[in-house]
C-alpha positions as CSV (number, residue, x, y, z in Angstrom):
1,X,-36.6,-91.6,-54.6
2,X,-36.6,-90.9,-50.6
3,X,-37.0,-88.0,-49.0
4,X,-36.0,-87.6,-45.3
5,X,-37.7,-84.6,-43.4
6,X,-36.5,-84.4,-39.8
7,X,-36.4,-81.3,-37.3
8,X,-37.0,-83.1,-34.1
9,X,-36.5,-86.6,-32.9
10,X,-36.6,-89.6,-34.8
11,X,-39.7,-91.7,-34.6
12,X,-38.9,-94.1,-36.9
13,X,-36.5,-95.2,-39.6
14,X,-36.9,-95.6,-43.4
15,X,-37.8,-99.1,-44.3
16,X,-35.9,-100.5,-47.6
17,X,-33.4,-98.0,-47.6
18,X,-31.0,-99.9,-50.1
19,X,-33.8,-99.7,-52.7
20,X,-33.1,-96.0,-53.0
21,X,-30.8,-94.0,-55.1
22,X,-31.5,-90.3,-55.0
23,X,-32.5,-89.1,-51.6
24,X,-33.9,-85.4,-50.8
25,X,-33.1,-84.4,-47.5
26,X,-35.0,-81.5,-46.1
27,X,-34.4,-79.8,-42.7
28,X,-34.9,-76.3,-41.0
29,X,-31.0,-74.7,-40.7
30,X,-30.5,-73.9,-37.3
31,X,-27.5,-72.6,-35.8
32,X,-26.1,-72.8,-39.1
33,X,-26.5,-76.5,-39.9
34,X,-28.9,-79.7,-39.7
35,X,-30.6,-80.4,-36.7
36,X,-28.9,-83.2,-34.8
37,X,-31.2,-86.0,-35.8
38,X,-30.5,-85.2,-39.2
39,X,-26.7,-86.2,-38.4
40,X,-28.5,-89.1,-36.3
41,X,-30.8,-90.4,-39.4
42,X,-27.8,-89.9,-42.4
43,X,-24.9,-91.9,-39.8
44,X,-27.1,-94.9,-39.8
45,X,-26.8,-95.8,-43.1
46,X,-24.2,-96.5,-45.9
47,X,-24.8,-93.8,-48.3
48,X,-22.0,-94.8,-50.7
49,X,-22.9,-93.8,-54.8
50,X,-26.6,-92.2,-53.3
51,X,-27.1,-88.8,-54.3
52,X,-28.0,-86.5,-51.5
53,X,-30.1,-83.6,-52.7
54,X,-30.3,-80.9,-49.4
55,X,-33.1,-78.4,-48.9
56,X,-33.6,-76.5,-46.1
57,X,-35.8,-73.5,-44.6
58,X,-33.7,-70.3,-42.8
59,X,-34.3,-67.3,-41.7
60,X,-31.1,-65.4,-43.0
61,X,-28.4,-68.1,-43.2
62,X,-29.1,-69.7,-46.4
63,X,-27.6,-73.4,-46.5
64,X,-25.0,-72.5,-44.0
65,X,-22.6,-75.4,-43.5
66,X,-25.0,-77.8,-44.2
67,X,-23.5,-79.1,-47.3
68,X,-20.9,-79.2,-46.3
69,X,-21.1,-81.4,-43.4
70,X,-23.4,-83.8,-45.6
71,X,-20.4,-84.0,-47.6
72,X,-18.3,-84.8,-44.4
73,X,-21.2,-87.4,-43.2
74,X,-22.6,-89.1,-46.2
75,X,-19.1,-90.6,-47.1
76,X,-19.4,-92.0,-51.3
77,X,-22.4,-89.7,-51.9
78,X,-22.5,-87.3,-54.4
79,X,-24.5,-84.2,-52.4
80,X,-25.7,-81.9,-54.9
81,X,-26.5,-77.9,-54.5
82,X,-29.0,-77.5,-51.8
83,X,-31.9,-75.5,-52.3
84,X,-32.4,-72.7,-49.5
85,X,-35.9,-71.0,-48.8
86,X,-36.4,-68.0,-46.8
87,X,-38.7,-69.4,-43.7
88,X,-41.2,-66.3,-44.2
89,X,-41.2,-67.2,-47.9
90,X,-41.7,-70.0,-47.7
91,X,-45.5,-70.8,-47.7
92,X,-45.2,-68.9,-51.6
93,X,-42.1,-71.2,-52.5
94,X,-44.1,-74.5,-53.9
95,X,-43.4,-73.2,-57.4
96,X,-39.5,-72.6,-56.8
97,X,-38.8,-75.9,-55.1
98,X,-41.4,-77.7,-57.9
99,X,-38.9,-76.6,-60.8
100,X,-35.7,-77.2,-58.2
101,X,-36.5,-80.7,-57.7
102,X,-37.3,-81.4,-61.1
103,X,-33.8,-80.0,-62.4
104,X,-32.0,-81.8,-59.1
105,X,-33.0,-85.3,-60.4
């Protein structure tokens, strides 16, 4: 399992990224989407038969099109339901995304 946390630019790429099947891919939704380095990170790499498992923080917006321009991007993926977490909440939410991620897998 990978998970990919991006919000600002890209520092450095994953290593061994073949070796990986089920990737979580966590973000902040602004402006009703990923941040552009997300975009930048996922277009890199073939994601054909990964799953893509979205989660993101928001401050009203819930996923917003974010699934569906993973779905647009990550081309052979299956992109599961995305989790979405109030940004206020979201210091409380370690119990809610401990039970999401467990189900997502």
């Amino acid at each position: 399992m990978l998970i990919f946390l991006c919000y600002t630019e890209i520092k450095a790429y994953p290593e061994n990224f073949e070796d990986y099947d089920i990737i979580f891919v966590g973000y902040p939704n602004w402006w009703g989407t990923m941040p552009m380095c997300m975009f930048t990170l996922l277009e890199k790499y073939d994601l054909n038969g990964k799953t893509i498992i979205p989660f993101c923080t928001n401050e009203g917006s819930g996923m917003g099109a974010s699934e569906h321009d993973l779905k647009s991007i990550c081309k052979g993926a299956t992109i599961k339901t995305g989790l979405s977490v109030h940004g206020a909440e979201s210091a409380e939410a370690e119990s809610q995304v401990t039970v999401w991620a467990k189900k997502s897998v």
